[in-house]
N, C-alpha and C positions, 0 to 999 in steps of 0.2 A: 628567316634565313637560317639553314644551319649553323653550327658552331665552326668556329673556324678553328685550324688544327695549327700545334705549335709546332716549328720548326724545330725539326731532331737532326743530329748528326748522324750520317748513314753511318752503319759497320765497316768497317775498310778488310778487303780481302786481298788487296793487292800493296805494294811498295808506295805510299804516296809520291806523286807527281812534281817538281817544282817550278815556278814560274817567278823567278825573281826571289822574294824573300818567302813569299806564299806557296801554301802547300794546297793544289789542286783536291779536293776531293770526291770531287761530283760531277759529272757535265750535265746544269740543269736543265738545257735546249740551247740550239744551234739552228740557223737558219742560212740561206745562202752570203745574208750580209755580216751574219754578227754570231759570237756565242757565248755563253753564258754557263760562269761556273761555280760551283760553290768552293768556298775556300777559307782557309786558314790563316789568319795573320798574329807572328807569335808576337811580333813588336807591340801589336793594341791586344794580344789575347783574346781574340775573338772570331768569327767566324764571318764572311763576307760576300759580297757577290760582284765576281768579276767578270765584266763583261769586254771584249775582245772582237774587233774587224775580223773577220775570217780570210781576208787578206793583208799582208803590211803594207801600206802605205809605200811607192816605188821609191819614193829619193826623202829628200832632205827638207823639201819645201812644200810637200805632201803631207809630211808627218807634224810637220810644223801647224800646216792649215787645219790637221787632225786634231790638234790634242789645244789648240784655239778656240775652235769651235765645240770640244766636250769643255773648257772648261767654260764659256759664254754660259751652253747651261746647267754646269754647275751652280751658276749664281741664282736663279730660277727658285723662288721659294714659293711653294703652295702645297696646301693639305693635300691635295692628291698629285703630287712630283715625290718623286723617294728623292732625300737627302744624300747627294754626293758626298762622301768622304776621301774621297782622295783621286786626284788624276793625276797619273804619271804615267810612262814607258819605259819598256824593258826590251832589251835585246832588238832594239827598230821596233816593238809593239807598243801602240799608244792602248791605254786600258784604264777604266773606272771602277773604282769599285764604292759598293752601298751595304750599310749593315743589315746583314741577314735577319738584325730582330726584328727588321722590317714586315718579313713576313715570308709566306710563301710565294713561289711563284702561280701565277692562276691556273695553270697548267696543274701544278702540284694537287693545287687545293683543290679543284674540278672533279680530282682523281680520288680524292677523300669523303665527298658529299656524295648523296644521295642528289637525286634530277635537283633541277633549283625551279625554282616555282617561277613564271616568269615576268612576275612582278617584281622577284630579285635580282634576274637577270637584267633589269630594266634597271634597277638601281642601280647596278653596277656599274653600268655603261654609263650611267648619268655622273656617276663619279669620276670615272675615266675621262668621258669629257670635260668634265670640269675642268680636269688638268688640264688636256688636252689644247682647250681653246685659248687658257691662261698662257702657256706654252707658245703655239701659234699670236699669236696679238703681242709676244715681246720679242716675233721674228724666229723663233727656234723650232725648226720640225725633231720629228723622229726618224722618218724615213723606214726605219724596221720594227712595226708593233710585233710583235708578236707574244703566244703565250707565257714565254719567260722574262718579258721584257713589264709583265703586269705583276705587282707584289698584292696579298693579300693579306693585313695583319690581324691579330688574334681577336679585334671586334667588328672587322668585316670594314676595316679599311683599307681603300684601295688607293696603288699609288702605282703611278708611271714611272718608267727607269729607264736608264742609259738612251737617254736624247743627244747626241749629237758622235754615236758609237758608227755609225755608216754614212761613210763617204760619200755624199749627192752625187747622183748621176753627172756628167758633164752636160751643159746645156748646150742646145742648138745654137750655132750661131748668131742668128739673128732675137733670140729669146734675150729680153735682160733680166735682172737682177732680180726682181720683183717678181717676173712671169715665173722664174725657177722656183720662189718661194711661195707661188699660189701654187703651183704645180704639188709643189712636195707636201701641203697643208692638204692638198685636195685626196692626195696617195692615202696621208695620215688618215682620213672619216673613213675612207674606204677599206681598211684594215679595220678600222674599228667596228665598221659595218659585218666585216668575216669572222671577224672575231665575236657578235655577237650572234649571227648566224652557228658557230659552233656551239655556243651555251645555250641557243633553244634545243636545238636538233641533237646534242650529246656527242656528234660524232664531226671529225674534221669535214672539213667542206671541201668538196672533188676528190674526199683520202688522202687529202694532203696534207702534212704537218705544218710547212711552213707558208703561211700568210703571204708572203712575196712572189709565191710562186703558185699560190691561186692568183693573186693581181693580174701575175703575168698570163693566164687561161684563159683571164676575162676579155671581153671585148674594152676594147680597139684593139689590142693586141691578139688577141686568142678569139676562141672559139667559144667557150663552155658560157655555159649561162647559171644561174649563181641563182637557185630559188630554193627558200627555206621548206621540206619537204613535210607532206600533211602529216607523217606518222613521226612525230617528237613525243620524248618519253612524258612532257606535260602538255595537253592543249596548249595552243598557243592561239590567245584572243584577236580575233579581224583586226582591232586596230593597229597592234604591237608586231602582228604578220605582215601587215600594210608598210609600216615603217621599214622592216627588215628588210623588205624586199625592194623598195625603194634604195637602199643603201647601198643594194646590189644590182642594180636596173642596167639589163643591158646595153640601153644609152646613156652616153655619161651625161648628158643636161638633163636626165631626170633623177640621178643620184643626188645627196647631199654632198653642196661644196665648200661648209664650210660645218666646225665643231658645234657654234652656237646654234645654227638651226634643227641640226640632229640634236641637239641636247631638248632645244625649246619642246621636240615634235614626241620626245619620247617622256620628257616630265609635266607637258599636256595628258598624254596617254596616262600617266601613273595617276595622274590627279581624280583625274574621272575613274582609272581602275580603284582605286584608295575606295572610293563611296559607292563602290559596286554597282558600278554602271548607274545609280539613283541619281546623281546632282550635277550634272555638267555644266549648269547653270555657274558651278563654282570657276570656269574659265572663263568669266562675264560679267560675274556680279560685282569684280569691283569697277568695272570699266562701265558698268551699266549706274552705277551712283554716281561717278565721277562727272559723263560726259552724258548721261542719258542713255535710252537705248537708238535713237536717230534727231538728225537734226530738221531742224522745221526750213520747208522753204521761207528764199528773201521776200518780206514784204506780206507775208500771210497774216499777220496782228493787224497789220493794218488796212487790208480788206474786210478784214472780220470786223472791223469799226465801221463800217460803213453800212453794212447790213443790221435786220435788228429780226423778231421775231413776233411780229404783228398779226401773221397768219399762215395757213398751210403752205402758203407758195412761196412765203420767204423762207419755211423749213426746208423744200425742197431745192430751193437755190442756195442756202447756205449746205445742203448734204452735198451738193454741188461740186461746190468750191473747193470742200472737207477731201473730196474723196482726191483731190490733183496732189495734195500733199500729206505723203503715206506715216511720215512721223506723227502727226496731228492726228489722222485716223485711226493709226493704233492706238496713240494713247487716249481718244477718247472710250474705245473700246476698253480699252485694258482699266480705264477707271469705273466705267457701269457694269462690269462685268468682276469685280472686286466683289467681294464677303460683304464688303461693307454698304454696298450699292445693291447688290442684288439681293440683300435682306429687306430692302425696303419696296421690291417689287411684289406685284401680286402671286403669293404660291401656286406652283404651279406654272408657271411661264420659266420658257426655255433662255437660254442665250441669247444677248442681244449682238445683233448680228448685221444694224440696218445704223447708218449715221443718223438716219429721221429719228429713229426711237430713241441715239443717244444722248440727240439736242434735247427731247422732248424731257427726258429724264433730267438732265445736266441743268439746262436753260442758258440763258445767253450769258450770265457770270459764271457759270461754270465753264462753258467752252472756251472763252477768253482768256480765264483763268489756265485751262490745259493748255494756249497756246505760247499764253505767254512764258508760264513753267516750261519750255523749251528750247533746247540749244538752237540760237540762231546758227542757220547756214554762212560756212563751211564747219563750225564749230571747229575739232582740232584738226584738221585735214588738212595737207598739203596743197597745192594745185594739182597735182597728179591725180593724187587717192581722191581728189574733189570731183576730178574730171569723171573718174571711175566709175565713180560714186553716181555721179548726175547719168552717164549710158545705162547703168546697171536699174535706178529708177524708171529711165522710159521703158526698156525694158520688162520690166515688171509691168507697169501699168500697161503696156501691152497686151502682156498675158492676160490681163483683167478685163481687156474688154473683147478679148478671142474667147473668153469665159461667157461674157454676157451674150455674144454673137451663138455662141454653141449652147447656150443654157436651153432647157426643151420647155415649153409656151406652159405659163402658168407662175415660174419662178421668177423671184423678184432680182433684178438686175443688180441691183448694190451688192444683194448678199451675195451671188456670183461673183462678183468684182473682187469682192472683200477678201473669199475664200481663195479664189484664186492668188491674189496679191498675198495673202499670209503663207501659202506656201511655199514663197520663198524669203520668210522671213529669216532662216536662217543665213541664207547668201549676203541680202540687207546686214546684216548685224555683222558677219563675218567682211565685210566688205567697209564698214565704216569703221569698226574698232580693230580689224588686222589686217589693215591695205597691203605689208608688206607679205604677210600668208597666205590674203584671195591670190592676189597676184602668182605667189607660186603657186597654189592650185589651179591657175589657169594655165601654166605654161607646162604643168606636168599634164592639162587635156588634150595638150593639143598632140595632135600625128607628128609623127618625128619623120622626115623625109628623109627616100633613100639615100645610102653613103654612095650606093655609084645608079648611074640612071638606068642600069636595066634591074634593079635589088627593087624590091619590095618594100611599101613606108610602112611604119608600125605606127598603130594605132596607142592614142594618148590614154592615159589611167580615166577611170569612170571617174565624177565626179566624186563619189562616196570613198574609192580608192586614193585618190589625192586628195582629198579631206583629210582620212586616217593618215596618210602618210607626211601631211604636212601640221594638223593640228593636234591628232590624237585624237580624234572623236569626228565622228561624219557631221556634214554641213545639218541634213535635215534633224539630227536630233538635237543640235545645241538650240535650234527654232524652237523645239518643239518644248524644249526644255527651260525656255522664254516662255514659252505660252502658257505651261505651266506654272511657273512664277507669278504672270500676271492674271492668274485666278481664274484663266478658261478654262471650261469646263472638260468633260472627258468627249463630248459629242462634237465641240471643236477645235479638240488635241486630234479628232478621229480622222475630223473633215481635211484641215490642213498637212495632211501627211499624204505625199503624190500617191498615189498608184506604185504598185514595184515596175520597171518595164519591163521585167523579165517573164512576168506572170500572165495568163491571160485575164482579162477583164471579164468581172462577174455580172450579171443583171443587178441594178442598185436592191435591195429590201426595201428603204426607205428613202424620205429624200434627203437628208445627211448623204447617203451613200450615191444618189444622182448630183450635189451641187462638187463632192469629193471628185464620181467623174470627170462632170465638164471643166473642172478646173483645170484636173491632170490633164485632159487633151488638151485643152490652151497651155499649156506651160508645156509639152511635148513640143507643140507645134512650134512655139515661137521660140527654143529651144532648137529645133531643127532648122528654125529661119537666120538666126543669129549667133548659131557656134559654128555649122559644116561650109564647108567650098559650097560654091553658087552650086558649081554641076551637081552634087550631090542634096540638095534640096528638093528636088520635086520627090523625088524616089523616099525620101523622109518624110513626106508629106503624106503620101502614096501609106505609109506603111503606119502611119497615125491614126489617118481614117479608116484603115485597116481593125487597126484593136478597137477601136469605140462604133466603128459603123451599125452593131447590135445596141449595143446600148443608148445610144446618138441622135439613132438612123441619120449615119454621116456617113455622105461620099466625099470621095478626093474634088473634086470643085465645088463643094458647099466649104470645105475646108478652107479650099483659097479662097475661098468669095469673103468666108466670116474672118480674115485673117488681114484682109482688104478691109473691110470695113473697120475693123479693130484700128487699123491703121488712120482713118479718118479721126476715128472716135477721138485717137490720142493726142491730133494735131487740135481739134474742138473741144475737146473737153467735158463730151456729152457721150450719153449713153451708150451703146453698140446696138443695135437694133437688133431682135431675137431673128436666126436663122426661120424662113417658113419651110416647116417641115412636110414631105408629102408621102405615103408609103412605098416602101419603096422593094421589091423579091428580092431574095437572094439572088436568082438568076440574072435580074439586070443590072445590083451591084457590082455583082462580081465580073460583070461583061465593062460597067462603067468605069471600075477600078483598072481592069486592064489596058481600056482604052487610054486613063489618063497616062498610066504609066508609061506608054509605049508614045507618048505624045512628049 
């Protein structure tokens, strides 16, 4: 971060100004609620900053509630609040004032630096928040952030000032006590969101100085939409763009409603920027010591006593068993597939990729052993995040066996399962160690429906969108960034990474690039079966077998059919039986596709 600049006293060209014993010098910014002065006090010899309602308060019991409520947070002590020095009134004006060696205003200092990189803009905000939430959580809004109202001192410490300088809106009637002070808490992120929107982009946001009167532009109120614009004086990274823009969403249930979560989503993001994009792993690793990386279904040890390993067909009924409870199977994988396991395998042999191969390796104390090293179910989970938890699993295994169904005649049905189920290892992991994070990433996917019934519903943030915007890093890399950890190799960091669906689908080269495929279709599909409206399902379905029909040879009713059966597989707990595949033209595809669509 640049150096920060020391507060100087301007030149005075004119008769100074007075305001009580103070000598006005400067007006450092002004906003519709508040403004902000630099000034002189001969009593302390010093120089200060007085902040001022840019209305008087109308009577006697107005002024009263005014200079009550500044001095409430004057009491407010934290590294990032600037230190109140005095509140008092003059002439009907209730006024605060802070020592100016505080710093400058952010405004000031903004005007002094060179662009800011926006990994420092990130930590600013992180500071600001700090205060911000400390503030909110002892009851005290701001109501007017704005640029004069942010100090920055000479080691790039940041401090909030004059909290309690603007008179709260008067509340609706029927609103109480509480709803006016979520209300005003929620104003507060949301300034702080324009406020960071100005320090990527360099320039005020809508050309407007004052913060309150973008608020007022925005929707619900206004009209203008508030997106941080691709040409900033510094790149500004997906995830950090993701947040921003979030902050400013032109629905307000997908904005940040409160300081901590905007604080958590943007010192996410700094953490993984810190290690250049290399280790995301570090938003995981201590929660992955602590709690494991998943929990084991109830009662799994104690089936796995009942079984033993006398012959081929008790291997294949214990891969069985293995593959219904996904904690078990990763971490049998994640241990034969370790430095220290796969040194002792024959050179030359790939990834193991089958639970047969990793009993055969392991043996029956060793798999017992992995099972019992595991957090029993619920482990720390709520009921909620448990219930969550338990849909988000059948799900999956879903996927796994729309995998086996679509796999093309030759490939072995575990390893589809497998691959398919690790691709969404990062949702699993994000979903048992941050229930209360999946959960907002779910509610930022969903369509927001219209404000009147003939208006248009807006469609919910991608998942990868509401990743960044809620963690700091998208769901499929912090997977990916586990699998790395646990010692898989580069051919199945390759396989478990879906498809883009933006992209079109290539012919596989090998078969890595065929089991990567049909996975991605099964997790499309069941994906399309279990996020959209009913009505909008076939036409998703429609447009699945669309992308893979080349690579597949899948039509739209082979799709529902293996999608069908998947569904058995999951209620039995047995294999998916491989789609029969028959040749199929382009011509009668595309006449098949149409029919189903129109059905």
């Amino acid at each position: 971060m640049a150096a920060s600049v020391t507060p100087a006293s301007p030149a005075r060209t004119s008769p100074p100004r007075a305001f009580g014993r103070y000598e006005l010098r400067q007006l450092l910014g002004k906003s519709a609620g508040s403004m902000a002065w630099l000034a002189f006090d001969p009593r302390l010899g010093q120089e200060v900053m007085l902040t001022l309602p840019r209305v008087q308060p109308h009577d006697a019991e107005a002024l009263e509630l005014r200079l009550r409520e500044m001095k409430q947070a004057a009491r407010l002590n934290h590294p990032n609040l600037a230190h109140v020095i005095e509140v008092g009134v003059q002439d009907h004006w209730p006024y605060l004032a802070c020592d100016r060696a505080l710093g400058l205003t952010l405004g000031e200092w903004l005007a002094a630096q060179p662009p800011l990189a926006p990994l420092d803009v990130a930590g600013l905000v992180c500071q600001a928040l700090q205060g911000l939430a400390f503030a909110h959580e002892a009851g005290v809004a701001h109501r007017d952030l704005q640029l004069h109202h942010v100090l920055i001192g000479a080691q790039g410490q940041l401090r909030l000032a004059a909290f309690g300088a603007v008179e709260a809106p008067p509340a609706a009637p029927e609103a109480d006590a509480r709803r006016a002070q979520r209300d005003d808490a929620e104003r507060d992120v949301l300034a702080i969101g324009v406020l960071l929107h100005q320090m990527l982009s360099g320039a005020p946001v809508l050309d407007e100085a004052d913060v309150s009167v973008v608020i007022a532009r925005m929707p619900p109120h206004g009209r203008d939409l508030v997106r941080l614009p691709w040409t900033t004086p510094q790149p500004v990274p997906e995830g950090l763009r993701a947040i921003a823009n979030r902050c400013t969403a032109s629905q307000e249930r997908q904005r940040y409603l409160n300081a901590r979560t905007l604080l958590r989503a943007l010192e996410g993001w700094r953490e993984v920027e810190e290690r250049g994009q290399g280790d995301p792993i570090a938003l995981l690793i201590d929660r992955l010591h602590s709690v494991g990386h998943l929990p084991a279904l109830p009662g799994i040890s104690r089936r796995l006593a009942k079984l033993s390993f006398t012959d081929t067909q008790r291997t294949d009924e214990m891969a069985e068993l293995l593959l219904q409870d996904l904690a078990l199977s990763f971490e049998l994988l994640r241990t034969v597939n370790s430095a220290q396991v796969r040194g002792t395998q024959v050179a030359g042999n790939g990834p193991v990729l089958t639970l047969r191969r990793a009993i055969a390796l392991l043996g029956v104390d060793g798999v017992r052993s992995a099972a019992n090293g595991l957090r029993q179910w619920p482990g720390p989970m709520d009921e909620t995040a448990a219930n969550a938890m338990a849909r988000l699993i059948n799900v999956v295994r879903l996927a796994g066996h729309a995998a086996q169904a679509l796999r093309p005649p030759g490939y072995d049905p575990e390893v589809v399962f497998l691959v398919a189920v690790m691709q969404n290892l990062g949702r699993l992991l994000v979903q048992y160690h941050f229930p209360d994070e999946s959960e907002q990433i779910r509610v930022l996917m969903q369509p927001v429906p219209p404000a009147k019934p003939d208006a248009p519903s807006h469609p919910g943030l991608s998942e990868e969108a509401a990743s960044f915007a809620v963690l700091g890093v998208d769901i499929e890399s912090l997977g990916a960034a586990v699998a790395r950890h646990w010692g898989l190799g580069d051919e199945v960091q390759h396989m478990i990474r879906r498809l883009p669906v933006g992209k079109p689908v290539r012919h596989p080269d090998n078969d890595s690039d065929m089991l990567r495929a049909a996975a991605s279709a099964a997790n499309e599909a069941v994906d399309a079966m279990t996020r959209l409206p009913a009505a909008k399902i076939p036409a998703a379905i429609v447009q699945v077998s669309q992308r893979y029909a080349r690579v597949l040879e899948l039509s739209p009713r082979e799709l529902q059919e293996a999608l069908q059966g998947a569904r058995a597989s999951l209620q039995s707990g047995t294999a998916a039986a491989a789609m029969p595949r028959t040749a199929t033209s382009a011509e009668g595809l595309a006449a098949q596709t149409t029919a189903t669509g129109a059905a």
